[in-house]
N, C-alpha and C positions, 0 to 999 in steps of 0.2 A: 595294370591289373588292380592294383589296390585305389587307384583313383576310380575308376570303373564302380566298384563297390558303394566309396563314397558316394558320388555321384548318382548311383541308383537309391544308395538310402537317401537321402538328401531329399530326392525327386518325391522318393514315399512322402515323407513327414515335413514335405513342403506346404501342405494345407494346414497343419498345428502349428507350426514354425509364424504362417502370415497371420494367423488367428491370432498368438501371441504377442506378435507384435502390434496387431491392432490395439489388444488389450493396454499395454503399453502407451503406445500412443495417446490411447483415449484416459489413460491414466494422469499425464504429462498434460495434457489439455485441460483438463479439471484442474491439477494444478495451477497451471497459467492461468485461468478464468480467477480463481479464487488470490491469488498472489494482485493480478488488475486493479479488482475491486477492492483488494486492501489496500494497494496502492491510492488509488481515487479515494476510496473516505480518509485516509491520512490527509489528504491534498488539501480535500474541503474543510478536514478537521483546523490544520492548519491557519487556512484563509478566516477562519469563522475568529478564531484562538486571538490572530491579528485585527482583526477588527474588534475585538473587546478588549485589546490592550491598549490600540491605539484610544477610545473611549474613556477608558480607565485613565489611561495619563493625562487626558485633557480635563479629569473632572479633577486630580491630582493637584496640577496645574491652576484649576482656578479655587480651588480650596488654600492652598497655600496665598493666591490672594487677596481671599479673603481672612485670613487669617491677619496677613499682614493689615488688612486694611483695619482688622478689629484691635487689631495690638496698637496703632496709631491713635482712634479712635479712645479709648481707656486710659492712653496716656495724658489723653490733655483734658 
C-alpha cells in the first residue's frame, strides 16, 4: 500500500525529477569543459616555460664562457 503511494507520486514528479537532473548534468559538463581547457593552457604554459629555460641556460652557459675567456684575457 505504501509503496503504491510512492510509486504514484514518483510517476507525478517524474518530469521535474529528469529536468533537474538535466540541469545537473549540464552543470557537471560546464565544469568538465572549463577544468579541460584549464588543463591544456597549464600544458602549453608549461611547454612554452621549458623552452625559455632551456634558452636561458644555454645563454647562462655561454656567458659564463665568456667570462672565463675575459678573465684569461686581462690576466696576461
Amino acid at each position: 500500500m505504501v509503496a503504491e503511494v510512492f510509486i504514484n507520486a514518483s510517476n507525478e514528479n517524474l518530469p521535474v525529477l529528469v529536468r533537474d537532473l538535466g540541469g545537473i548534468a549540464s552543470w557537471l559538463q560546464a565544469i568538465g569543459v572549463v577544468l579541460v581547457l584549464w588543463l591544456i593552457f597549464n600544458i602549453i604554459g608549461l611547454l612554452v616555460n621549458y623552452k625559455r629555460k632551456r634558452v636561458l641556460d644555454k645563454l647562462e652557459k655561454d656567458i659564463r664562457i665568456l667570462d672565463r675567456k675575459v678573465s684569461q684575457l686581462l690576466k696576461k
